[in-house]
Backbone as a printed PyTorch tensor [residue, N CA C, xyz], in Angstrom:
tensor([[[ 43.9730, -33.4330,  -5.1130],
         [ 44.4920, -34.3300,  -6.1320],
         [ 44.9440, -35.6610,  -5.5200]],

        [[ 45.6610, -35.0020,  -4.3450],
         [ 46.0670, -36.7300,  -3.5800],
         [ 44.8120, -37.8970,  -3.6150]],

        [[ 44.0480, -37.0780,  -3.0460],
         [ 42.5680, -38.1060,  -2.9780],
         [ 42.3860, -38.6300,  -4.3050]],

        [[ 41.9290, -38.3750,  -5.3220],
         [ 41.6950, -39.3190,  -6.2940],
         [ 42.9130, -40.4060,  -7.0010]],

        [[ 44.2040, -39.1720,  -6.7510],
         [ 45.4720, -40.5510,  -6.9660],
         [ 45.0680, -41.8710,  -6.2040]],

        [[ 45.3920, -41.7180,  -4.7820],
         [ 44.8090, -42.9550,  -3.7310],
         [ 43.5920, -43.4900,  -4.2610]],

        [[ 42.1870, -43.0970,  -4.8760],
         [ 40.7560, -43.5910,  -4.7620],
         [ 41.1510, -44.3390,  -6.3130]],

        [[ 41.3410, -43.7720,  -7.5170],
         [ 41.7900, -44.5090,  -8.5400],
         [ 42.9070, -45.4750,  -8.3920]],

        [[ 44.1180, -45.2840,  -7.9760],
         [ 44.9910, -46.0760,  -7.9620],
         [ 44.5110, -47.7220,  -7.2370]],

        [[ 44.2250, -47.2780,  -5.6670],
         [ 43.7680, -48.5670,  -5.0020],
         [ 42.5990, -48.9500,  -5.9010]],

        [[ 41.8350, -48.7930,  -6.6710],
         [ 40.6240, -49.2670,  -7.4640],
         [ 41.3880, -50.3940,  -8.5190]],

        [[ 42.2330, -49.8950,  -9.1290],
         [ 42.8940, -50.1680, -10.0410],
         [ 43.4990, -51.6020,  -9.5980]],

        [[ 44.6210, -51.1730,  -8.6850],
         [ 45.2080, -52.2830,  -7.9390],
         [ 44.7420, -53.5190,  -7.1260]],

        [[ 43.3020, -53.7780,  -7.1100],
         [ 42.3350, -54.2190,  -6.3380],
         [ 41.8950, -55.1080,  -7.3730]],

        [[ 41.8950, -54.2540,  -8.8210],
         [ 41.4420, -55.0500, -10.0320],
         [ 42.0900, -55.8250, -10.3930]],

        [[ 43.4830, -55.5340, -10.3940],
         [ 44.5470, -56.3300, -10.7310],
         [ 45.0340, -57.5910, -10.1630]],

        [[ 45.2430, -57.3860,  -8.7760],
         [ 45.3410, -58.5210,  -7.6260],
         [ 44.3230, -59.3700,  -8.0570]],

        [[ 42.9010, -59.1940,  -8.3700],
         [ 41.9210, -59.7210,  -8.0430],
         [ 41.6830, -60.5480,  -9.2090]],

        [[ 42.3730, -60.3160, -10.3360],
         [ 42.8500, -61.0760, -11.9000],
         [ 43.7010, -61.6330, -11.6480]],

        [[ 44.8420, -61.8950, -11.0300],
         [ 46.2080, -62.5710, -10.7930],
         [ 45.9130, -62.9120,  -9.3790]],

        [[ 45.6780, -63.9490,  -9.0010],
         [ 45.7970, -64.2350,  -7.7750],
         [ 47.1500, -65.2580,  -6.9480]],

        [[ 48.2060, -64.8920,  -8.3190],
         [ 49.3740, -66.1110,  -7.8880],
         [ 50.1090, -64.6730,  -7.6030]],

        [[ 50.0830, -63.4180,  -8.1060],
         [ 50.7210, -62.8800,  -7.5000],
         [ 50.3550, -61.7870,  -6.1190]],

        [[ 48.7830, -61.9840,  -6.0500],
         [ 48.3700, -61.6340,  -4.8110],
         [ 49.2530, -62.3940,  -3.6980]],

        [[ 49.3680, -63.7950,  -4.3190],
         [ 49.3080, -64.7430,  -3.0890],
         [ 50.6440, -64.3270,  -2.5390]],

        [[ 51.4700, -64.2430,  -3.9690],
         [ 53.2200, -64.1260,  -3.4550],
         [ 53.3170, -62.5670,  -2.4350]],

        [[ 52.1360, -61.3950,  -2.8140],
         [ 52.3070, -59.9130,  -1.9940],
         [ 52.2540, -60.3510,  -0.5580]],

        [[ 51.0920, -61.3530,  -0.3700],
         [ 50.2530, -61.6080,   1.0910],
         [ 51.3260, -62.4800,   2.0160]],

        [[ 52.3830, -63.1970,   1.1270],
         [ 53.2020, -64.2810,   1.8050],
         [ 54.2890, -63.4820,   1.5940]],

        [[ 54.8820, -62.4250,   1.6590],
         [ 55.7160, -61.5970,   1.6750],
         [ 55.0380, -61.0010,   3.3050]],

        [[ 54.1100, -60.2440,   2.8910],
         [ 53.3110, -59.5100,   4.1940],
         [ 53.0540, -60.6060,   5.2500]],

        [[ 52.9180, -61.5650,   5.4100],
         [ 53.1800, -62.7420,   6.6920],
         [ 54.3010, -62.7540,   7.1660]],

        [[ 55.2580, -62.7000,   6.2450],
         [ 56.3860, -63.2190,   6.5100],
         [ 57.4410, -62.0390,   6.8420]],

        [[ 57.1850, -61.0110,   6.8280],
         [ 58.2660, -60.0310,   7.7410],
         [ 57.5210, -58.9940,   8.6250]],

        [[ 56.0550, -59.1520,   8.2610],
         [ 54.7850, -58.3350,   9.1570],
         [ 53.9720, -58.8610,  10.0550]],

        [[ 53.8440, -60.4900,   9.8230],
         [ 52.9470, -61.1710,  10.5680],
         [ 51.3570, -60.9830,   9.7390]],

        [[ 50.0940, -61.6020,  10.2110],
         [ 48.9890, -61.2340,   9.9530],
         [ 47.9140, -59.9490,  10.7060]],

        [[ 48.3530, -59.5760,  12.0480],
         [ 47.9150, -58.7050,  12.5760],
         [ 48.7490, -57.2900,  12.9080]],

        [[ 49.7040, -57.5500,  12.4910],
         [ 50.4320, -56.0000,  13.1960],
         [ 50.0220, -54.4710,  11.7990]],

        [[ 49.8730, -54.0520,  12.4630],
         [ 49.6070, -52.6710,  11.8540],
         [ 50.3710, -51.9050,  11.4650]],

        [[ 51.0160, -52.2010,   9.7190],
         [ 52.0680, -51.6620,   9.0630],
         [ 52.4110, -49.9790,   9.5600]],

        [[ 53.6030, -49.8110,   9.6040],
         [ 53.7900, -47.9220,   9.5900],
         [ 55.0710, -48.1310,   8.1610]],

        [[ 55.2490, -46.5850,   8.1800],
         [ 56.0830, -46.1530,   6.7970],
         [ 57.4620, -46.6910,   7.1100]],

        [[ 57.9290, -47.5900,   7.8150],
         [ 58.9900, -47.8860,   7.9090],
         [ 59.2970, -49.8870,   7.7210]],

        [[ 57.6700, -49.8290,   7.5030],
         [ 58.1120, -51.4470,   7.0830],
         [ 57.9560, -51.5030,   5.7210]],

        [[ 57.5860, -50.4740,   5.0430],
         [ 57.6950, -50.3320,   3.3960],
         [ 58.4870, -50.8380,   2.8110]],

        [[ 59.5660, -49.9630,   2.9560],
         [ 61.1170, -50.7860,   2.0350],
         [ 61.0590, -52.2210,   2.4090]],

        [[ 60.9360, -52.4890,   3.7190],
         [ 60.5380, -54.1170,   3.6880],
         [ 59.8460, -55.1250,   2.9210]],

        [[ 59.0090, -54.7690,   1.8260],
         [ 58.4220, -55.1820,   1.2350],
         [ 57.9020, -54.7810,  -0.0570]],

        [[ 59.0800, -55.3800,  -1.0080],
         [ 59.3740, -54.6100,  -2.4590],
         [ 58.6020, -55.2790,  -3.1940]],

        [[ 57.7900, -56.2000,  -2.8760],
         [ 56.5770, -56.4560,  -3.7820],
         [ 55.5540, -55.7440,  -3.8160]],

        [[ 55.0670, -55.3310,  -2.4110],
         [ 54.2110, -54.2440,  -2.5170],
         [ 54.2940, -52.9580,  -3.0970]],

        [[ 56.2100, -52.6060,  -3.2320],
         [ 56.3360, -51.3650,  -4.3340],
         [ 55.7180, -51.8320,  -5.1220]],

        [[ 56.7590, -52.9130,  -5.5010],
         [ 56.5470, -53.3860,  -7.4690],
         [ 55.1170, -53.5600,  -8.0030]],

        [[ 53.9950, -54.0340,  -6.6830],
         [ 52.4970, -54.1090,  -7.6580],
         [ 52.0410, -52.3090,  -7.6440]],

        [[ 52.7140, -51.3680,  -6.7060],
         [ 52.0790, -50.2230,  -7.0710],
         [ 52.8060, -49.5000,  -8.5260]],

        [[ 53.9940, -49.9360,  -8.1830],
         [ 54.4730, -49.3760,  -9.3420],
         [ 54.2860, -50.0630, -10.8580]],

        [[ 53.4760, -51.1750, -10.4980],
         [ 53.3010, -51.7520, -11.9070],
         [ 52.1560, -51.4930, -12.2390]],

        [[ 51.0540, -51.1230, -11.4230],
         [ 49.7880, -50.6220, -11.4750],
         [ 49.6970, -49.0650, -12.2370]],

        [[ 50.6620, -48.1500, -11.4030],
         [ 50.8130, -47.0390, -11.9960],
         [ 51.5900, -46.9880, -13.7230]],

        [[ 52.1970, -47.7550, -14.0450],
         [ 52.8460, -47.9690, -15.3080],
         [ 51.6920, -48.1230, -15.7020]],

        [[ 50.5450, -49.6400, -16.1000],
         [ 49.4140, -49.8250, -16.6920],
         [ 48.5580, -48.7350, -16.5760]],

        [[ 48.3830, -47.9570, -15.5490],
         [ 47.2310, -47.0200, -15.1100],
         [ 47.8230, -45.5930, -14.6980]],

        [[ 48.2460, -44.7450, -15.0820],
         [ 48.3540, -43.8340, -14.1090],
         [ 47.6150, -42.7280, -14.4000]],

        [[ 47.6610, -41.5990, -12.7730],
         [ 46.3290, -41.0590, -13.3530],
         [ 46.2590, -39.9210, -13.6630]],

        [[ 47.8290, -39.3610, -14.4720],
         [ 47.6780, -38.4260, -15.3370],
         [ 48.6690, -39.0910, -16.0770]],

        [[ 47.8630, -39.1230, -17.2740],
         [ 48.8170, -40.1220, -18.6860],
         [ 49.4980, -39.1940, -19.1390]],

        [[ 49.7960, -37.8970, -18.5770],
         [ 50.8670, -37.3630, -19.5510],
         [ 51.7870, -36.3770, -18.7850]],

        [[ 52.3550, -35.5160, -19.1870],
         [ 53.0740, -34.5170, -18.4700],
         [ 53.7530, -33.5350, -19.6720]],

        [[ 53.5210, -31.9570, -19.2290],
         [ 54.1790, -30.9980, -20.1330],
         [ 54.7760, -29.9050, -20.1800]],

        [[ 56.1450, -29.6960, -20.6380],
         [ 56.7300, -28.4150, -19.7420],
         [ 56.9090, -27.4290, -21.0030]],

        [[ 57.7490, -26.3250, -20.8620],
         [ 57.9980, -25.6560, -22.0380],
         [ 59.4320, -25.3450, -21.3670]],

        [[ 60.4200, -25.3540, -22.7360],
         [ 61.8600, -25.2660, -22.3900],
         [ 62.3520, -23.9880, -21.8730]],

        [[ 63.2050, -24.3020, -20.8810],
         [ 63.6570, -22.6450, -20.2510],
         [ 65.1910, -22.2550, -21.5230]],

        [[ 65.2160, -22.7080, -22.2250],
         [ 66.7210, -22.7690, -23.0600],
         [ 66.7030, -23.3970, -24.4960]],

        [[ 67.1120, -23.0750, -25.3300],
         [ 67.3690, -23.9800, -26.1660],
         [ 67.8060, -25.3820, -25.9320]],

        [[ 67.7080, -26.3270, -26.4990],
         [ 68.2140, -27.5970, -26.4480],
         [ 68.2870, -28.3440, -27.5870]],

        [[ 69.2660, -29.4130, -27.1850],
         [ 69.4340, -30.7130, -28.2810],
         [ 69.0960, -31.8470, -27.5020]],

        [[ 68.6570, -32.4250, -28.1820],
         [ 68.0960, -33.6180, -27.7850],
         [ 68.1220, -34.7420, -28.9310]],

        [[ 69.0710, -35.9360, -28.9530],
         [ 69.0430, -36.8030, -29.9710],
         [ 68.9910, -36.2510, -31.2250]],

        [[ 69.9770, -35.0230, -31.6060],
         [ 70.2090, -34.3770, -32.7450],
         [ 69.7490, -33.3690, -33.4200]],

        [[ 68.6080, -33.1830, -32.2520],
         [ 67.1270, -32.2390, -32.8410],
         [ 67.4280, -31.0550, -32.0060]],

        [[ 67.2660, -30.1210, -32.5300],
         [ 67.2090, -28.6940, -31.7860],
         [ 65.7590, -28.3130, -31.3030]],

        [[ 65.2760, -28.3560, -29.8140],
         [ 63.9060, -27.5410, -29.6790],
         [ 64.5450, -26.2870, -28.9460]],

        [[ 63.8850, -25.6430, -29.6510],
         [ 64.2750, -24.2120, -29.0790],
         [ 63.5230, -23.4380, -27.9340]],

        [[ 64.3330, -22.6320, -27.3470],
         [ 63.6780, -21.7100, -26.2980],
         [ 61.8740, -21.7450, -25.7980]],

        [[ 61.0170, -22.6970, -24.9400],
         [ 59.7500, -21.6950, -25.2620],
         [ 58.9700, -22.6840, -25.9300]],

        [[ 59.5330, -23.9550, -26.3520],
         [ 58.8420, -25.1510, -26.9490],
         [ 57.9960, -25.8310, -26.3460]],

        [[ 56.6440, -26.1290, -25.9510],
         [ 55.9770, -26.5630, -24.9940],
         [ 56.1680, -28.2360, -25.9250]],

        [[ 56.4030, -29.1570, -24.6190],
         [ 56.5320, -30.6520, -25.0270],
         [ 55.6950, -31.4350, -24.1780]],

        [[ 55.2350, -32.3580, -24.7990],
         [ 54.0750, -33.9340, -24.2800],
         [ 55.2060, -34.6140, -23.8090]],

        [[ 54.7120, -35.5160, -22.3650],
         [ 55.5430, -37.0310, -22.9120],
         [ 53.9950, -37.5030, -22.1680]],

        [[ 53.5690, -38.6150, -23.1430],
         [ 52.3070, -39.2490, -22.6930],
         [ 52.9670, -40.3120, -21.9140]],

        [[ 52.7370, -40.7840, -20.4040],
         [ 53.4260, -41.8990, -20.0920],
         [ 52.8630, -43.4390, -20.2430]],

        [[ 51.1600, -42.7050, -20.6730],
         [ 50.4310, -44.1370, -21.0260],
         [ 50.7760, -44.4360, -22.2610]],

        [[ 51.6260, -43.8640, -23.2440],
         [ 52.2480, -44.2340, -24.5140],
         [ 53.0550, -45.1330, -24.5260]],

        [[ 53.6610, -44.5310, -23.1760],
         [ 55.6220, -45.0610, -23.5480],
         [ 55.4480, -46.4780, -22.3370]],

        [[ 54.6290, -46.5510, -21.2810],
         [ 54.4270, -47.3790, -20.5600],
         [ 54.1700, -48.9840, -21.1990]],

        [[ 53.4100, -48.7370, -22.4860],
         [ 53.2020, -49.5110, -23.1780],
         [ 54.2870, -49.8060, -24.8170]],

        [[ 54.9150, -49.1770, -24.6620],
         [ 56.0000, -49.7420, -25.7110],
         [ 56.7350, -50.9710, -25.0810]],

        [[ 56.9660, -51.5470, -25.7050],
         [ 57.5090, -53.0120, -25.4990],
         [ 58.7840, -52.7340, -25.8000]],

        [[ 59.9110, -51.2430, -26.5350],
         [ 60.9690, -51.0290, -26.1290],
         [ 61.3840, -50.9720, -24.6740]],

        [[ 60.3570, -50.3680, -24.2320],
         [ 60.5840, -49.9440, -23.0130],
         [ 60.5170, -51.3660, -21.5450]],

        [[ 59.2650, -51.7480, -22.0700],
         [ 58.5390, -52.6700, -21.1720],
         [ 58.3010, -53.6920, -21.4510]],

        [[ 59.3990, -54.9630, -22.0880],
         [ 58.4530, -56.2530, -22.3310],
         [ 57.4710, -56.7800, -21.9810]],

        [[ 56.7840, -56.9680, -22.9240],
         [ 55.0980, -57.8590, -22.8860],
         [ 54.3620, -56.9680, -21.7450]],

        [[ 54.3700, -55.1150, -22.5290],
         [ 53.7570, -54.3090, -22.3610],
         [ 52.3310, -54.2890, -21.7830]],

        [[ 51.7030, -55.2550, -21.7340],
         [ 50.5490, -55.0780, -22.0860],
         [ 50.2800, -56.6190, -20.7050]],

        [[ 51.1430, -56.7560, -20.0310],
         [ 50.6880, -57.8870, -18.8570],
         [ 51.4980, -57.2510, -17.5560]],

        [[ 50.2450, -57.7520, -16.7480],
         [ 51.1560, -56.8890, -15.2480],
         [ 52.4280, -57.7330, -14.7170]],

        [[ 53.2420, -57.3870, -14.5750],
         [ 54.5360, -58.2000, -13.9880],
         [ 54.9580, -56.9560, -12.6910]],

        [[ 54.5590, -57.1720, -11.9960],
         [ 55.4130, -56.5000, -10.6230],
         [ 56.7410, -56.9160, -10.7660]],

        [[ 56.8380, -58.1380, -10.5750],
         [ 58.5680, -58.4450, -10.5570],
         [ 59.4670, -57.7460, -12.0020]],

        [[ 58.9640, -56.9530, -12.3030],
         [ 59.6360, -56.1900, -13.3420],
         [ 60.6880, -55.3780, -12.9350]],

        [[ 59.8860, -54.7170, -11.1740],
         [ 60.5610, -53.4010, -10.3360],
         [ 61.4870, -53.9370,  -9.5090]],

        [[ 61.9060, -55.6650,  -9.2830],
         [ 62.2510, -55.7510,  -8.4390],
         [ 63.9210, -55.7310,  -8.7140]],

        [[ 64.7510, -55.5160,  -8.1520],
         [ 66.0270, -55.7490,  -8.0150],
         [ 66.6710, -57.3190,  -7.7690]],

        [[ 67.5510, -57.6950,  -8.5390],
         [ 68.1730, -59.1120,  -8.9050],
         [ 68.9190, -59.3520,  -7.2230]],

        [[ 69.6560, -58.4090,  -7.0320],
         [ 70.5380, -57.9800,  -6.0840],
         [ 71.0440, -57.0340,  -5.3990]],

        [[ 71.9560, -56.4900,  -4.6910],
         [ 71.8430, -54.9140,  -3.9920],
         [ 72.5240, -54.3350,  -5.0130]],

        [[ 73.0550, -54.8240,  -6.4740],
         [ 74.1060, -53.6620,  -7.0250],
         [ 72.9650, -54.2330,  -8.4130]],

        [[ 72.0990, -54.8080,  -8.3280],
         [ 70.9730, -53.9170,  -9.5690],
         [ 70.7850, -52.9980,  -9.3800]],

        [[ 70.0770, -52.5680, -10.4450],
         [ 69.2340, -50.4060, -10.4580],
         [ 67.9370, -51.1630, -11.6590]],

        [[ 66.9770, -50.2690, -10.9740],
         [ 65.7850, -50.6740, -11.7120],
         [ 65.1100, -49.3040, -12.3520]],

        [[ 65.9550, -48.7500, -13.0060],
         [ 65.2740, -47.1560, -13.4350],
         [ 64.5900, -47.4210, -14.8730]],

        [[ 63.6200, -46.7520, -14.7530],
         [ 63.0110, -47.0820, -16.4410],
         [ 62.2140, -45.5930, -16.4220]],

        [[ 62.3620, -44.6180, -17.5980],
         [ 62.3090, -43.5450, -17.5740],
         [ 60.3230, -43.4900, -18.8410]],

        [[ 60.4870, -45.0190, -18.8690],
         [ 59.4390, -44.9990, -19.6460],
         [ 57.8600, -44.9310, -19.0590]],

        [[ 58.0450, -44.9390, -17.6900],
         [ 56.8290, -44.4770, -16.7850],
         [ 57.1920, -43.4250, -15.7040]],

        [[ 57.0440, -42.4960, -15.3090],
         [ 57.2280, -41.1400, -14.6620],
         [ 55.6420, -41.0260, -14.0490]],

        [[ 55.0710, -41.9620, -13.5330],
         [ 53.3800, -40.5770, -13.7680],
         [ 53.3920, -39.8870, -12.2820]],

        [[ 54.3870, -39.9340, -12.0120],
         [ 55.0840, -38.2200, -11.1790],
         [ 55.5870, -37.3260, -11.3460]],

        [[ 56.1140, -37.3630, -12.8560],
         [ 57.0940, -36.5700, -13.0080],
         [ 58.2800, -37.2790, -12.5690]],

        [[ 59.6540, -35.8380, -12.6670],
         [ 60.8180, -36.3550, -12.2200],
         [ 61.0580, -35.3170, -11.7940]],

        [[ 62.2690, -35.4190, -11.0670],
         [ 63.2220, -33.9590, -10.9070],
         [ 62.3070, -33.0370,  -9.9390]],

        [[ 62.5590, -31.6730, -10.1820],
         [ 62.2840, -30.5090,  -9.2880],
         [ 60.9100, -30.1200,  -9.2730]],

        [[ 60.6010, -30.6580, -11.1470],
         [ 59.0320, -30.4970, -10.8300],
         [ 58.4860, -31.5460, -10.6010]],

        [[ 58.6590, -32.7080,  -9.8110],
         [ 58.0490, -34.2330,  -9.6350],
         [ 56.8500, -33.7100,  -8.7340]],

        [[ 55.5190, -34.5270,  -8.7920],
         [ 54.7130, -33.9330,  -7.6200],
         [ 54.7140, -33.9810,  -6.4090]],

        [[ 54.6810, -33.4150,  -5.3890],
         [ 54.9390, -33.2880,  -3.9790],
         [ 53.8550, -34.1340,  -3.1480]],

        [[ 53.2040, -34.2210,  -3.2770],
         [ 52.2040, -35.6160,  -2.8440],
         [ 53.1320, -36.6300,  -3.2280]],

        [[ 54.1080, -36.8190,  -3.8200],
         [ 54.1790, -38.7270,  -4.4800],
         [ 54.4260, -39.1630,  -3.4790]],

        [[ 55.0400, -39.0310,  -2.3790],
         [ 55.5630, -40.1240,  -1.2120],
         [ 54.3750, -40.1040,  -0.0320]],

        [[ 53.3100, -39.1500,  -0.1040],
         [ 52.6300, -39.1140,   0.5980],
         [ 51.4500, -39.7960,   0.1030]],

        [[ 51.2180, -39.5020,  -0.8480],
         [ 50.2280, -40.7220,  -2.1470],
         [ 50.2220, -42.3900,  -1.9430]],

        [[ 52.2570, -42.5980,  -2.5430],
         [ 52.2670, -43.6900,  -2.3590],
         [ 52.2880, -44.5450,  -1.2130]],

        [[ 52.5960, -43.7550,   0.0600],
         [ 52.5880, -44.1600,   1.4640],
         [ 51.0420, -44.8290,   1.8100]],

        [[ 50.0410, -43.8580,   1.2330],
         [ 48.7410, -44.1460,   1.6500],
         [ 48.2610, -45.6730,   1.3040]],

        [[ 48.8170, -45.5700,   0.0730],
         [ 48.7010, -46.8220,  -0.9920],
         [ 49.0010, -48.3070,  -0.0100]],

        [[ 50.4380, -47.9290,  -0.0870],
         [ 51.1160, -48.8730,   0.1770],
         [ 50.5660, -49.5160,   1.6070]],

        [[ 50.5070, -48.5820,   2.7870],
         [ 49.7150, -49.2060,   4.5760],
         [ 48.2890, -49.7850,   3.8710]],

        [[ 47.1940, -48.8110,   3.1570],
         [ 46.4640, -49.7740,   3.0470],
         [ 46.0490, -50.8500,   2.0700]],

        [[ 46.9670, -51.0680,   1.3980],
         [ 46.9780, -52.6130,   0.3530],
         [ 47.2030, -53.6570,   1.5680]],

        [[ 48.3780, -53.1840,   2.1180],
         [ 49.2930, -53.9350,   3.6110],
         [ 47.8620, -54.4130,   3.9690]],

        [[ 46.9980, -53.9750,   4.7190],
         [ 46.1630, -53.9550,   5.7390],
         [ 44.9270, -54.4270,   4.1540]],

        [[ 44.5090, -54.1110,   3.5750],
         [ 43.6840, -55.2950,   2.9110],
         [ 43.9420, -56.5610,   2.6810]],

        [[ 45.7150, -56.7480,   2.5870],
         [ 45.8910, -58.1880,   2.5530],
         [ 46.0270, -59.0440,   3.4910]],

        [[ 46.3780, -58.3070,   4.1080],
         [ 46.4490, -59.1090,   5.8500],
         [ 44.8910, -59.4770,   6.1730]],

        [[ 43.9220, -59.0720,   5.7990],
         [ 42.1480, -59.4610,   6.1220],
         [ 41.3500, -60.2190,   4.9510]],

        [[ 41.8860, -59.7110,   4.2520],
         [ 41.3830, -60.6700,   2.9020],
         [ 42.1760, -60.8260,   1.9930]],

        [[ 41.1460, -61.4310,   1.1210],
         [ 41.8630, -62.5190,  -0.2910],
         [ 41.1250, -61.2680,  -1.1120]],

        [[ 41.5590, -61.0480,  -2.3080],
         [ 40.5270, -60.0450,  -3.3300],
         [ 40.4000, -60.9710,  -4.2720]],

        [[ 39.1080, -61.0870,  -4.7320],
         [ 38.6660, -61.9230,  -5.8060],
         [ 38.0690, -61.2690,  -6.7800]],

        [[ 37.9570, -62.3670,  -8.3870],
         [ 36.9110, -62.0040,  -9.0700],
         [ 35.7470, -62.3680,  -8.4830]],

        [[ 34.4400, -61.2030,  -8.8100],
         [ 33.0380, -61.4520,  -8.6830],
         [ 32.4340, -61.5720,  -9.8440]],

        [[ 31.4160, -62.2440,  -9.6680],
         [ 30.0610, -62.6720, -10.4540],
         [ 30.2310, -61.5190, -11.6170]],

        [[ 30.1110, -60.3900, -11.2070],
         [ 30.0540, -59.1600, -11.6050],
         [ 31.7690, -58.5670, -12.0990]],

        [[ 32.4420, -58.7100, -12.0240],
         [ 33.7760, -58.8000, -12.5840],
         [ 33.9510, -58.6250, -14.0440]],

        [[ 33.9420, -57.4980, -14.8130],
         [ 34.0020, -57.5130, -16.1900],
         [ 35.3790, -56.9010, -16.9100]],

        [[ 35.7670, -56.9780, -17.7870],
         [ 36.7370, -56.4600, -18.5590],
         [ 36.6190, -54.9060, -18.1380]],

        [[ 37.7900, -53.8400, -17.3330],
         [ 37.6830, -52.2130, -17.7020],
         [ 38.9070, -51.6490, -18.7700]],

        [[ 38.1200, -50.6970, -19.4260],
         [ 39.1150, -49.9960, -19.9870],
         [ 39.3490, -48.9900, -19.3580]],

        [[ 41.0230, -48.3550, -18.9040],
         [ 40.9590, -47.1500, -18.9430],
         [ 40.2870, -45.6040, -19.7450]],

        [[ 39.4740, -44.6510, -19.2180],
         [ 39.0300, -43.3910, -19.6480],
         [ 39.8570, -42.3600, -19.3390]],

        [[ 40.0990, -41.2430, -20.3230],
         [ 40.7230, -39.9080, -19.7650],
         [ 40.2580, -39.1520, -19.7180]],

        [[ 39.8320, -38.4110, -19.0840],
         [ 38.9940, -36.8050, -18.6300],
         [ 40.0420, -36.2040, -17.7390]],

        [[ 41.6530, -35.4870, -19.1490],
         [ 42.3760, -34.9370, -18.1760],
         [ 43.1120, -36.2130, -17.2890]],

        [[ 42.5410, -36.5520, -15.9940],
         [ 42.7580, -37.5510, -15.8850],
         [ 42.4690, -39.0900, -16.3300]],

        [[ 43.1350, -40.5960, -16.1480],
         [ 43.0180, -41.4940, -16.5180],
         [ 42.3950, -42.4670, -15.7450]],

        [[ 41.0650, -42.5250, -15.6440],
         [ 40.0610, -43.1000, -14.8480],
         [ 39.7670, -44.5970, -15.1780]],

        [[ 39.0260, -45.6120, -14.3470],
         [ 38.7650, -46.0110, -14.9310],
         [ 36.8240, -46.1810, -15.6600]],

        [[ 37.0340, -46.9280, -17.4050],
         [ 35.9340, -46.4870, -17.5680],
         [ 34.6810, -46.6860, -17.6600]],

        [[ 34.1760, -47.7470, -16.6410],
         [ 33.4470, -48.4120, -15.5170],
         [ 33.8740, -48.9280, -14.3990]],

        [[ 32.4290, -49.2700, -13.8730],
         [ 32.7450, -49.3120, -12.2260],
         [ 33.8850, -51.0230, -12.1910]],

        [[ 34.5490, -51.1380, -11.4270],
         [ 35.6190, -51.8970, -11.0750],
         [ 34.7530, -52.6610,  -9.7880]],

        [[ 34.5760, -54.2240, -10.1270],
         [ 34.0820, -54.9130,  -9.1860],
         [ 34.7280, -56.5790,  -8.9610]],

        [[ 34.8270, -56.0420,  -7.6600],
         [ 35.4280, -57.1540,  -7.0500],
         [ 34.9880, -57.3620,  -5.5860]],

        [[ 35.2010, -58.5780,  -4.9570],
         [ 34.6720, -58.8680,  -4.0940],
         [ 35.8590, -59.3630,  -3.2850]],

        [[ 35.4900, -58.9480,  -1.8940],
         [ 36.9580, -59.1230,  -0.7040],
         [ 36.1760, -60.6230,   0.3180]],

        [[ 36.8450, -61.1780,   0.3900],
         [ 36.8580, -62.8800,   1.2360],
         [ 37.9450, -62.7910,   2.1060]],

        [[ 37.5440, -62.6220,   3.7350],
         [ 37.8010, -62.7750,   5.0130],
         [ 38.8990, -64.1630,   4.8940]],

        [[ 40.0980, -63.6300,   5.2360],
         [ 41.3640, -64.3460,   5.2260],
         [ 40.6980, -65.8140,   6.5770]],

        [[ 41.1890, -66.6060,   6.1680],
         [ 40.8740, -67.8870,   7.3210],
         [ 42.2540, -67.6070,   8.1300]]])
């Protein structure tokens, strides 16, 4: 499963950069500027560079690649006045709620700087994208997923620029189970000067 998280996600994120290139530029001048152009990121210059969270995590909000998640209750419960009882199997689609504009202003445009923190005593929690889950059952790949992500975006931007190509068309997301996308994703990579 890890593998296609990483093979969809970086597809995705590749598409995105490669449509916005003012905020490629701001990821890549972040990554100069506390990484240099040649050094070879490890998992500890991550937190160093909360733009590169914020485009994965804004990628996964628009895209993630299981749009939903479903448990069944070990207990009765209330919830906002409603009783589900014992044994209730429940949806939360996160490609639903990702896109509510309660949740997410101007739902529907990538803003990385959405994830970022104002200051050290912001909190940036938004319960309206999960596509890990949470809690005890969150998936056990996520830090190993997003680690993968994160070194090699690092290391594509440090070598190239991602562009639109010739070939560059509008994708929609597809779901089969998972949330794919539903053509091929083309873009073209240009050797950093």
């Amino acid at each position: 499963m890890e593998g296609i998280f990483t093979s969809f996600t970086l597809s995705w994120v590749t598409f995105l950069l490669a449509k916005h290139p003012e905020i490629q530029q701001s990821v890549y001048e972040e990554i100069v500027n506390k990484l240099g152009k040649d050094r070879v990121p490890t998992a500890d210059d991550v937190p160093k560079l909360p733009m590169i969270r914020a485009v994965l995590k804004e990628t996964l909000r628009l895209f993630p690649v299981l749009p939903g998640n479903g448990r069944v209750t070990q207990e009765d419960l209330i919830v906002g006045g409603y009783l589900i009882p014992k044994g209730t199997q429940l949806a939360l689609c996160h490609y639903a709620t990702s896109y509510d504009e309660e949740n997410f202003p101007m739902a529907n445009e990538f803003q990385p700087e959405r994830w970022l923190r104002k200051d050290h005593m912001d909190r940036v929690d938004n319960f309206g994208s999960i596509p890990f889950g949470y809690g005890i059952r969150s998936c056990i790949g996520k830090r190993i997923a997003e680690l993968e992500i994160h070194l090699a975006l690092i290391q594509l931007l440090q070598n190239f620029e991602i562009k639109i190509s010739s070939k560059t068309k509008p994708v929609r997301a597809k779901t089969h189970g998972l949330l794919t996308p539903g053509d091929s994703i083309n873009v073209k990579f240009a050797n950093r000067k």
